[in-house]
N, CA, C and O atoms as a GROMACS GRO file, in nm:
protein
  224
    1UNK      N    1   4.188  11.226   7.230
    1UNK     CA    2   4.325  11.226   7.276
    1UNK      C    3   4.421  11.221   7.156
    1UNK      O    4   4.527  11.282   7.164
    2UNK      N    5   4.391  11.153   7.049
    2UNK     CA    6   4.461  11.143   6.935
    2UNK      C    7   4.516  11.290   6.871
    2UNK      O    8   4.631  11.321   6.839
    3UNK      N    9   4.366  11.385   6.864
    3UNK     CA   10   4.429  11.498   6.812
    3UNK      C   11   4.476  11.563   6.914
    3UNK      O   12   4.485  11.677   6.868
    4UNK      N   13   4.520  11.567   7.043
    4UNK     CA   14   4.602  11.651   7.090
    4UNK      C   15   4.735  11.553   7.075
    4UNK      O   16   4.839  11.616   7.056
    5UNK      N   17   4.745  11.433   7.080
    5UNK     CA   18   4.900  11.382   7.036
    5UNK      C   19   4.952  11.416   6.919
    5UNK      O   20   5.073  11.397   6.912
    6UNK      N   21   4.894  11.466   6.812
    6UNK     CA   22   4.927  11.534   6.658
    6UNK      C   23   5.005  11.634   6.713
    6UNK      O   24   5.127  11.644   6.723
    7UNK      N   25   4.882  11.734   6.759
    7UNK     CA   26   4.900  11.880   6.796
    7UNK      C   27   5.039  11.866   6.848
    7UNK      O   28   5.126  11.923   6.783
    8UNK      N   29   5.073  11.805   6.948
    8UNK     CA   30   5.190  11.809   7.036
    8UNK      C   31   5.313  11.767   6.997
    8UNK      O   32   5.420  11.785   7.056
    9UNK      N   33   5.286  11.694   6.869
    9UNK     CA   34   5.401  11.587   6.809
    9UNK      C   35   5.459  11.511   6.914
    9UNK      O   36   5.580  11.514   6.936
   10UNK      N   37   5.395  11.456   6.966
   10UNK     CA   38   5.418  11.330   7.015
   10UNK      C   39   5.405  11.170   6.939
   10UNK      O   40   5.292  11.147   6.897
   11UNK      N   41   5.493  11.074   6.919
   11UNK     CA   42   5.480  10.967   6.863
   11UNK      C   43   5.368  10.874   6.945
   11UNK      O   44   5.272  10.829   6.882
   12UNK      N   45   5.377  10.855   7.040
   12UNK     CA   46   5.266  10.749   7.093
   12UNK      C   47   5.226  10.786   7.209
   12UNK      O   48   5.275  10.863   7.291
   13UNK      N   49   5.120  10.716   7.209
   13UNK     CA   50   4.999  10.758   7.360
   13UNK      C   51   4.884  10.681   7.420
   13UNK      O   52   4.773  10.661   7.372
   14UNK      N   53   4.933  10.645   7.528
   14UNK     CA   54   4.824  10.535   7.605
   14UNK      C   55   4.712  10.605   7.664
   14UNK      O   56   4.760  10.650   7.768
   15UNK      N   57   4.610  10.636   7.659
   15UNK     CA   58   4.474  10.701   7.734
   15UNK      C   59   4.396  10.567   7.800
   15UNK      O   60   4.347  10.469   7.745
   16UNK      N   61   4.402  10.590   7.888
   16UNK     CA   62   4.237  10.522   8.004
   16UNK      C   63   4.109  10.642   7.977
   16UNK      O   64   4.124  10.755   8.025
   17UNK      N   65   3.969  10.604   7.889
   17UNK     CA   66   3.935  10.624   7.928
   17UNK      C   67   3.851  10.647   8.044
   17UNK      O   68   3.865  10.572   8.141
   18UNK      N   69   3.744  10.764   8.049
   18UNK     CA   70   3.700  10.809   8.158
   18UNK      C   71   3.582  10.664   8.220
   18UNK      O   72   3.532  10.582   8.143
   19UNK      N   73   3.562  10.665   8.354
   19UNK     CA   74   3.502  10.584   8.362
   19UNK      C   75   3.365  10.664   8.463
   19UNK      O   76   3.401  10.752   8.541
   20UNK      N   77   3.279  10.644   8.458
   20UNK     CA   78   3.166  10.693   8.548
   20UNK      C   79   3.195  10.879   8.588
   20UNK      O   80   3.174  10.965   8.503
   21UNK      N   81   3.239  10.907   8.711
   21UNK     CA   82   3.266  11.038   8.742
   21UNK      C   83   3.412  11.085   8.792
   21UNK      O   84   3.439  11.189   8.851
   22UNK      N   85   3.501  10.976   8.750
   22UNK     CA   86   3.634  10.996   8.692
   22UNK      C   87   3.674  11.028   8.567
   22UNK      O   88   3.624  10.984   8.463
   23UNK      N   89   3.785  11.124   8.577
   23UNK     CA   90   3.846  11.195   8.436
   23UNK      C   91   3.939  11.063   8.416
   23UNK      O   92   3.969  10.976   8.498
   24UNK      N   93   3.980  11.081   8.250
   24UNK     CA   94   4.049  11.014   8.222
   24UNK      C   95   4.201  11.004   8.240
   24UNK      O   96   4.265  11.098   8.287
   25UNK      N   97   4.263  10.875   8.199
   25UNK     CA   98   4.409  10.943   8.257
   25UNK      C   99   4.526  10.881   8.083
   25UNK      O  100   4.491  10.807   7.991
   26UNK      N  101   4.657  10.949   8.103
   26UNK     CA  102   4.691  10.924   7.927
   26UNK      C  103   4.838  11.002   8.022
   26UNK      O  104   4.854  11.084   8.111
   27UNK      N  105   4.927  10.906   7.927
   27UNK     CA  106   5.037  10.933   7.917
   27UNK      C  107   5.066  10.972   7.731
   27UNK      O  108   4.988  10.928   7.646
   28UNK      N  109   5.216  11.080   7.682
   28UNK     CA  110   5.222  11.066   7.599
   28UNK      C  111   5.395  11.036   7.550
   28UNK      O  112   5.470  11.078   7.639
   29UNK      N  113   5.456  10.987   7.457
   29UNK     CA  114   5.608  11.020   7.420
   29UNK      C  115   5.639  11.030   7.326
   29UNK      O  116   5.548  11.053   7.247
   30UNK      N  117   5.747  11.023   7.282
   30UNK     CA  118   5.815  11.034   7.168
   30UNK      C  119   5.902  10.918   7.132
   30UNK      O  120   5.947  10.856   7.229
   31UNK      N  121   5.936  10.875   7.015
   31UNK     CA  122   6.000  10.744   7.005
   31UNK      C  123   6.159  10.720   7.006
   31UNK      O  124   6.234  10.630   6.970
   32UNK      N  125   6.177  10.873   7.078
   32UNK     CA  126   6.370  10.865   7.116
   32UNK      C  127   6.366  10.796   7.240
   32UNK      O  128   6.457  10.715   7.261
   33UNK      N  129   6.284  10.811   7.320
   33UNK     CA  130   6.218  10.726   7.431
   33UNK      C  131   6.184  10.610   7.436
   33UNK      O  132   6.069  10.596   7.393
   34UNK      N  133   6.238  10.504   7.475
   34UNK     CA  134   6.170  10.401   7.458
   34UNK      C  135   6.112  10.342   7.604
   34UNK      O  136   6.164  10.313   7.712
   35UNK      N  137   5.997  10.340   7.557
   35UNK     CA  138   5.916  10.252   7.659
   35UNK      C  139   5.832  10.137   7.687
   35UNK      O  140   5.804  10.080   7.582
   36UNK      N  141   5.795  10.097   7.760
   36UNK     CA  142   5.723   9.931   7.747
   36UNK      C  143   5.636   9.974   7.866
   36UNK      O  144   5.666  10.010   7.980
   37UNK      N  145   5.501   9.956   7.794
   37UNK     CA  146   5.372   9.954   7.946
   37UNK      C  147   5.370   9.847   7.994
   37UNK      O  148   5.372   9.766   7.901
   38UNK      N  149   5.366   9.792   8.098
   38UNK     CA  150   5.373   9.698   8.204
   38UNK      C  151   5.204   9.655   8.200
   38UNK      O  152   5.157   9.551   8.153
   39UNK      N  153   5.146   9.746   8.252
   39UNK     CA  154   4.966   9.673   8.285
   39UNK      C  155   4.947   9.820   8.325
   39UNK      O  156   5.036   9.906   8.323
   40UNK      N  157   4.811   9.838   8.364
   40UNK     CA  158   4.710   9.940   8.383
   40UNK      C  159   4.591   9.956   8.412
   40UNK      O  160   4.529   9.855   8.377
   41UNK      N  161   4.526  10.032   8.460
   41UNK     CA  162   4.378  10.032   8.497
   41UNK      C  163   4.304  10.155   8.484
   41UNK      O  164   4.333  10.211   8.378
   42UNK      N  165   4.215  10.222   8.559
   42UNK     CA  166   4.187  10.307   8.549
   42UNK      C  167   4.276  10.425   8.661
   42UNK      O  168   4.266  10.548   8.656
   43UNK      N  169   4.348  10.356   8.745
   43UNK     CA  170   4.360  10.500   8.860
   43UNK      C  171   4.530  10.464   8.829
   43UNK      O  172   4.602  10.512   8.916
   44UNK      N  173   4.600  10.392   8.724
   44UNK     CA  174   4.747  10.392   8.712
   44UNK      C  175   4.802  10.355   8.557
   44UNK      O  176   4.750  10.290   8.466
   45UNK      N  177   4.920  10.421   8.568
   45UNK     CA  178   4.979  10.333   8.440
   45UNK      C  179   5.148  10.297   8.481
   45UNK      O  180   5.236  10.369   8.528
   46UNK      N  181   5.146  10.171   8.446
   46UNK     CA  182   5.283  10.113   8.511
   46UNK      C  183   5.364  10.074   8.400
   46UNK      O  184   5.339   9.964   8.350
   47UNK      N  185   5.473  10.154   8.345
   47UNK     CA  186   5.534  10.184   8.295
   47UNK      C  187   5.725  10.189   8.276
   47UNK      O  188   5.795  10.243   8.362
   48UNK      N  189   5.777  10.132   8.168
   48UNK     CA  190   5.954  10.154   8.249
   48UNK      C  191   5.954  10.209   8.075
   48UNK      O  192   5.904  10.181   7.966
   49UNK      N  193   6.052  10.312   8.145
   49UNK     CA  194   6.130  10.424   8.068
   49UNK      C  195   6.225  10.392   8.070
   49UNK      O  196   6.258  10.363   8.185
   50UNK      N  197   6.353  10.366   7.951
   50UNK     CA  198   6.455  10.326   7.909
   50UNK      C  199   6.558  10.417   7.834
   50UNK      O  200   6.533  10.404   7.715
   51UNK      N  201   6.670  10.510   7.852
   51UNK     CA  202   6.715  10.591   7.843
   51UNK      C  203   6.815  10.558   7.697
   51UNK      O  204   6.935  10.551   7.727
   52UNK      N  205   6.796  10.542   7.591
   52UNK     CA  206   6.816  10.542   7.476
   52UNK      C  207   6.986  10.538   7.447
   52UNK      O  208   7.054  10.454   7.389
   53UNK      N  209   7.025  10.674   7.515
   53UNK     CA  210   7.140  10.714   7.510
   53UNK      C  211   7.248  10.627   7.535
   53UNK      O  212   7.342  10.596   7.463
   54UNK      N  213   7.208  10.583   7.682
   54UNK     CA  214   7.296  10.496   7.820
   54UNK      C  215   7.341  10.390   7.807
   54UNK      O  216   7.430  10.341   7.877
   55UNK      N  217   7.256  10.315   7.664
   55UNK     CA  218   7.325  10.196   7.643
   55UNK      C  219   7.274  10.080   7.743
   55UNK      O  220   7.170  10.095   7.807
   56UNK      N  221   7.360   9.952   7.755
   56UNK     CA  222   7.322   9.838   7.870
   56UNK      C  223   7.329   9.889   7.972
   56UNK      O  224   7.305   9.825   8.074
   0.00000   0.00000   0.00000
C-alpha cells in the first residue's frame, strides 16, 4: 500500500490489512486535509475530516 501512496502523492494512509478471505480496506490523504482516525477494524474506518479552509 505504501508504494501506491508514493505513486499517488498522497501524504498519509491507513490500510487494514486483509484478513482470511476478505480484501483489505485503506483510506488515503493529503496533509491540506486534516484528519483524526477515531478507531477501526477490519469491515470500517471511523474517521472526521476537518476542512482546513473554514476555520472554527
Amino acid at each position: 500500500m505504501e508504494n501506491i501512496r508514493v505513486m499517488l502523492k498522497y501524504d498519509s494512509c491507513l490500510a487494514i490489512d486483509v484478513e482470511g478471505r476478505s480484501r483489505g480496506l485503506a483510506i488515503m490523504w493529503r496533509d491540506i486535509v486534516k484528519c483524526r482516525v477515531l478507531n477501526y477494524s477490519r469491515n470500517f474506518i471511523n474517521l472526521v475530516v476537518e476542512d482546513n479552509e473554514k476555520g472554527d
